[in-house]
C-alpha positions as CSV (number, residue, x, y, z in Angstrom):
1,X,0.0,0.0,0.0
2,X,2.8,2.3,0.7
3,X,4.2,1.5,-2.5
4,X,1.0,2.7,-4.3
5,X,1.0,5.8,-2.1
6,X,4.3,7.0,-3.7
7,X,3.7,5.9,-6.8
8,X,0.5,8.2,-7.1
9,X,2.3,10.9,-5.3
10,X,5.0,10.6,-7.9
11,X,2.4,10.9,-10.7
12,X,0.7,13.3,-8.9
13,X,3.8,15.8,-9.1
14,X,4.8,14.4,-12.4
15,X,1.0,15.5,-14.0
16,X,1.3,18.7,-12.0
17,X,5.0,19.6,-13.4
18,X,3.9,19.2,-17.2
19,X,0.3,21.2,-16.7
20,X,2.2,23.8,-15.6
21,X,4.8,24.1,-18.6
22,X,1.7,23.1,-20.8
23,X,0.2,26.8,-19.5
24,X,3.3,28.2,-20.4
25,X,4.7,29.3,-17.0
26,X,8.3,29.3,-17.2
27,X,8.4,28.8,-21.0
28,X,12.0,29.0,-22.8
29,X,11.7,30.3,-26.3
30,X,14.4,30.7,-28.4
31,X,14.6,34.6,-29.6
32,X,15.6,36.1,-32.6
33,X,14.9,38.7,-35.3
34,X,16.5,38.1,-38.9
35,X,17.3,35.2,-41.3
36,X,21.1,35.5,-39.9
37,X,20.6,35.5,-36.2
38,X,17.7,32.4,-36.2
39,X,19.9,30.8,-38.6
40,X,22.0,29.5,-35.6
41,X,20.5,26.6,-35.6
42,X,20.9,25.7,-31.3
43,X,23.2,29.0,-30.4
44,X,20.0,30.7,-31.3
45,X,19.4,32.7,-28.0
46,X,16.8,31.7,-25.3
47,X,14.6,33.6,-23.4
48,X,12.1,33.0,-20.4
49,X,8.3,34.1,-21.6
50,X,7.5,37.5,-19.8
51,X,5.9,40.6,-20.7
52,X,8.7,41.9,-22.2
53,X,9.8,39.3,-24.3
54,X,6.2,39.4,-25.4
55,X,5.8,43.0,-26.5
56,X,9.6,42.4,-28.1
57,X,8.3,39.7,-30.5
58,X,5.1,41.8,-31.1
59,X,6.5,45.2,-32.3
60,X,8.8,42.8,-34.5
61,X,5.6,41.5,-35.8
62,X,3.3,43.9,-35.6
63,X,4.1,45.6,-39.1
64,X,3.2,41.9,-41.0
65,X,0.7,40.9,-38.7
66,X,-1.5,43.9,-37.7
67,X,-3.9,42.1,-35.0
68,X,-0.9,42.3,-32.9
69,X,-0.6,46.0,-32.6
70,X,-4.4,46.3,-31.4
71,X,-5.6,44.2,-27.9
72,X,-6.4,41.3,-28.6
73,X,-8.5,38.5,-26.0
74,X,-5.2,36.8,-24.5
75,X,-4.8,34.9,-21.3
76,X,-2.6,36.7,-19.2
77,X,0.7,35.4,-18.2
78,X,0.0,32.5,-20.3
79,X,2.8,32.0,-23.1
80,X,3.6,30.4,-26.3
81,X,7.0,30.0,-28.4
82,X,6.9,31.0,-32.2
83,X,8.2,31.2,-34.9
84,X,7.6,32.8,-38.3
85,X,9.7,33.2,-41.6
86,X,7.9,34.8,-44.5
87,X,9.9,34.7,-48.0
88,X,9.5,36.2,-51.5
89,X,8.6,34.3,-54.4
90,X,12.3,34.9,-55.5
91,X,13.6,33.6,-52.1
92,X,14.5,36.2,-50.3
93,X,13.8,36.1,-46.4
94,X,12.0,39.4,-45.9
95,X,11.0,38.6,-41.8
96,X,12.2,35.8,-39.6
97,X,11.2,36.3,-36.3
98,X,11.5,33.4,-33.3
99,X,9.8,34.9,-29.5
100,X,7.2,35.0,-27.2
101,X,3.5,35.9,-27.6
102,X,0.5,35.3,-25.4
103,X,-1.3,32.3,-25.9
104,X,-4.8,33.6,-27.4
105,X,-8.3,33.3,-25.5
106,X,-11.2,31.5,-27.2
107,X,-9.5,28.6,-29.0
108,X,-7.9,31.1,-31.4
109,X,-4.0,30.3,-32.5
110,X,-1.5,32.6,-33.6
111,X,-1.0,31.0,-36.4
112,X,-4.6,31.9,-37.9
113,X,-4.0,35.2,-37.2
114,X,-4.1,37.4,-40.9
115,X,-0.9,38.9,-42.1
116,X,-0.1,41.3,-44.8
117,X,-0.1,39.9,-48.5
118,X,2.9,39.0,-50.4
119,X,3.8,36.6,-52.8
120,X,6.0,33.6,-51.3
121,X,6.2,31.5,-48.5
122,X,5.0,31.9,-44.7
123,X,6.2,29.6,-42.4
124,X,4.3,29.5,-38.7
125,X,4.6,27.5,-35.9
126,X,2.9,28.7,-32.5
127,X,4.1,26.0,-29.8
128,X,4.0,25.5,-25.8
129,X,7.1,23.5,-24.9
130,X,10.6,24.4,-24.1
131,X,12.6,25.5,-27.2
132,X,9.9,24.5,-29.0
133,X,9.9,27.0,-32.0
134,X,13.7,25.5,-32.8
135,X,12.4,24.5,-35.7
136,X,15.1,23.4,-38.5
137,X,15.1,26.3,-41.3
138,X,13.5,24.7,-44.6
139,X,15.1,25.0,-47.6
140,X,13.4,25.3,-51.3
141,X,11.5,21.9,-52.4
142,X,11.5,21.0,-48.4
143,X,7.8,19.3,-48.2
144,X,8.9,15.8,-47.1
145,X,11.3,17.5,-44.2
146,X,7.7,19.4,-43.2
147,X,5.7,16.0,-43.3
148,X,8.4,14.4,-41.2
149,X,9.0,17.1,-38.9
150,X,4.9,16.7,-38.3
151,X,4.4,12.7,-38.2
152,X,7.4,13.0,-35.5
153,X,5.4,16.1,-33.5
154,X,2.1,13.8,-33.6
155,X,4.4,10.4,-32.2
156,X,5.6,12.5,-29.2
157,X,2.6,13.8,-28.3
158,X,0.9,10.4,-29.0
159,X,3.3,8.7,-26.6
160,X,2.7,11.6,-24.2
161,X,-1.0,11.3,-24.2
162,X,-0.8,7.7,-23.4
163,X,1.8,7.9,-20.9
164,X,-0.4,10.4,-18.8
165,X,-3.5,8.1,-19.2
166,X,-0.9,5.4,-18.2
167,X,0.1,7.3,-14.8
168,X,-3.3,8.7,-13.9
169,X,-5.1,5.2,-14.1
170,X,-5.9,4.0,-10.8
171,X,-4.0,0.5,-10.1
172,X,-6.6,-2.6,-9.3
């Protein structure tokens, strides 16, 4: 019985631990402005989500994506990493941005949010997870490193989903 005890009270702390990164609270984004800087692959510098890594990424934005210079329904102190790359038709990387935004209220996602029109490519992730917007720079004629890059997203959080189902099922 004791065993059990600890076992749950292990789970317990575990399940506690990841809904609290999962709300962003303490969230590590990598942060950069500019194909050069969020080239670095891993040296790419990290910061902790705050206010003012948020209003940073957002005045970086803000010019591309106009929603983000007006108020929008956000939960507060609730964060999310992203990243966005927007390039021409002719390949040139005209905004590459990596930060910190607030997570959106309503079931809205960053993501969705309109941008300015141009002719090219726009690349958005909006993520809650450590680093998480570390995502590998595509290159031209990329689409099977994009479908990979998602089958592996949906494996890990596949194996996560059934790990916490795992830990919070009551032992017989």
């Amino acid at each position: 019985m004791r065993c059990y005890a600890t076992i749950t009270a292990v789970a317990s702390v575990i399940v506690g631990l990841l809904a609290l990164a999962k709300t962003g609270y303490g969230l590590d984004c990598d942060f950069c402005y500019g194909d050069e800087d969020c080239s670095l692959g891993l040296e790419v510098p990290v910061v902790e989500c705050d206010e003012e890594s948020v209003q940073l990424t957002n005045s970086s934005l803000a010019s591309f994506i106009r929603p983000l210079s007006t108020a929008l329904p956000t939960k507060h102190n609730h964060y999310e990493c992203i990243h966005v790359r927007a390039t021409s038709v002719s390949g040139h990387v005209f905004l590459f941005t990596r930060g910190c935004v607030h997570q959106l209220e309503g079931g809205r996602h960053f993501c969705s949010l309109p941008h300015a029109a141009f002719q090219g490519s726009l690349e958005c992730v909006a993520c809650v997870g450590d680093r998480c917007n570390n995502v590998p720079v595509l290159q031209e004629g990329s689409a099977a490193m994009t479908r990979r890059s998602s089958l592996i997203s949906l494996a890990v959080c596949s194996l996560l989903a059934v790990s916490l189902s795992t830990l919070a099922a009551p032992y017989s």
